[in-house]
C-alpha positions in Angstrom: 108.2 91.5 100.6 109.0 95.4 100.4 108.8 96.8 97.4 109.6 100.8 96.7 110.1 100.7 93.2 106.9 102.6 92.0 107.8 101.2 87.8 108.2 98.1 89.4 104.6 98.1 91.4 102.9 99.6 88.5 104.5 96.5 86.2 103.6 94.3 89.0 99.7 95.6 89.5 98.8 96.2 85.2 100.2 92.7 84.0 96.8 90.9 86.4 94.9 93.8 84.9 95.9 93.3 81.4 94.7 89.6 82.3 91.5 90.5 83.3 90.6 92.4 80.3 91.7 89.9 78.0 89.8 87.5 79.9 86.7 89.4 79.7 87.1 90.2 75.9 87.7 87.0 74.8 84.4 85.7 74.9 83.2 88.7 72.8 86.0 87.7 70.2 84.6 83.8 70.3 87.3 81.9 72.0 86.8 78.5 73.4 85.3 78.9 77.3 88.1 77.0 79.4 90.4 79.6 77.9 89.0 83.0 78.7 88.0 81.2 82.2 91.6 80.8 82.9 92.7 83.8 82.0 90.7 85.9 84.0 91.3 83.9 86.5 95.0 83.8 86.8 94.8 87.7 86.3 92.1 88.2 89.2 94.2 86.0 92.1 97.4 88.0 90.8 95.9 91.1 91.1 94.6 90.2 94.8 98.2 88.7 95.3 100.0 92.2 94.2 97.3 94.1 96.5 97.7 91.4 99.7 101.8 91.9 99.3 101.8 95.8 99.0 99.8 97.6 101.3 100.2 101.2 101.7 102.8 102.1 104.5 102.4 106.0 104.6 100.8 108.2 107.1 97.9 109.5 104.9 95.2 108.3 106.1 92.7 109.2 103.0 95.3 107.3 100.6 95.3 104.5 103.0 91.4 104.3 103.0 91.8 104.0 99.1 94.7 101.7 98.9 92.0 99.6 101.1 89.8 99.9 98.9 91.6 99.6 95.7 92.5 96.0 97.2 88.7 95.2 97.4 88.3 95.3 93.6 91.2 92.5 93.6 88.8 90.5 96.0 86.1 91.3 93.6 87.7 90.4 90.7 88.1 87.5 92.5 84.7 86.3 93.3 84.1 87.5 89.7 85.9 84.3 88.9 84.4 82.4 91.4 81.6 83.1 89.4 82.8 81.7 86.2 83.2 78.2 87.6 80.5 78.0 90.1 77.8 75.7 88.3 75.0 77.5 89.9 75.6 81.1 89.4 73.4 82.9 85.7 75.4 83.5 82.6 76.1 87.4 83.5 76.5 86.7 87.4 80.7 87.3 86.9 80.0 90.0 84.8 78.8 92.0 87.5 81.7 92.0 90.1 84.1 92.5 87.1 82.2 95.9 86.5 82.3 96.4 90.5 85.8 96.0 90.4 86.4 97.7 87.5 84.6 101.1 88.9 86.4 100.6 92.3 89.5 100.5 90.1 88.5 103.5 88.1 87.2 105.3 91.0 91.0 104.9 93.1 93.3 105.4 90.2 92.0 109.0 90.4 91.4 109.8 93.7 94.9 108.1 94.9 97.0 110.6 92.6 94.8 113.7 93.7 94.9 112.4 97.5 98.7 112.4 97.8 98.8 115.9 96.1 96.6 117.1 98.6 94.2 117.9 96.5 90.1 117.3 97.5 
């Protein structure tokens, strides 16, 4: 699966993110725990979906190093989940890959703009 359409990868890549951030807020906002679980979920193995189906196919090897890396917040959003549903794991155990990922995701949505601009 090719896609070229940048409007079409960013739709593609903020829908799982939208996902994820509901699913974090809603326990904040009081809904019911199977929900939020669910949410997040479906929105983390998207994301990791999006980022296993569009890798970055130019010759720039620094935006290729962060494209990389931007896909490891998807696997961290990921285990996040895991997380949720893993009996054993503490009450805030998600919480911390979510704010891993997060920061990876933070971190490459600047540097991948600058990067291709040729910017340091």
């Amino acid at each position: 699966m090719k896609i070229e359409n940048p409007v079409t990868l960013m739709w593609l890549t903020t829908v799982p993110l939208l996902l994820v951030v509901a699913g974090t807020a809603m326990p904040i906002l009081g809904c019911q725990p199977p929900l939020w679980k669910y949410v997040y979920s479906a929105g983390a193995g998207l994301l990791l979906i999006v980022r296993i189906l569009t890798p970055y196919r130019g010759d720039n090897l620094r935006v290729k190093r962060l494209s990389r890396l931007e896909s490891w917040s998807a696997i961290f959003f990921c285990v996040a989940a895991f997380f949720m549903f893993y009996k054993g794991a503490g009450p805030t155990d998600w919480l911390a890959f979510t704010l891993a990922g997060g920061a990876v995701q933070c971190y490459t949505s600047i540097m991948i703009p600058r990067a291709q601009k040729g910017k340091r």
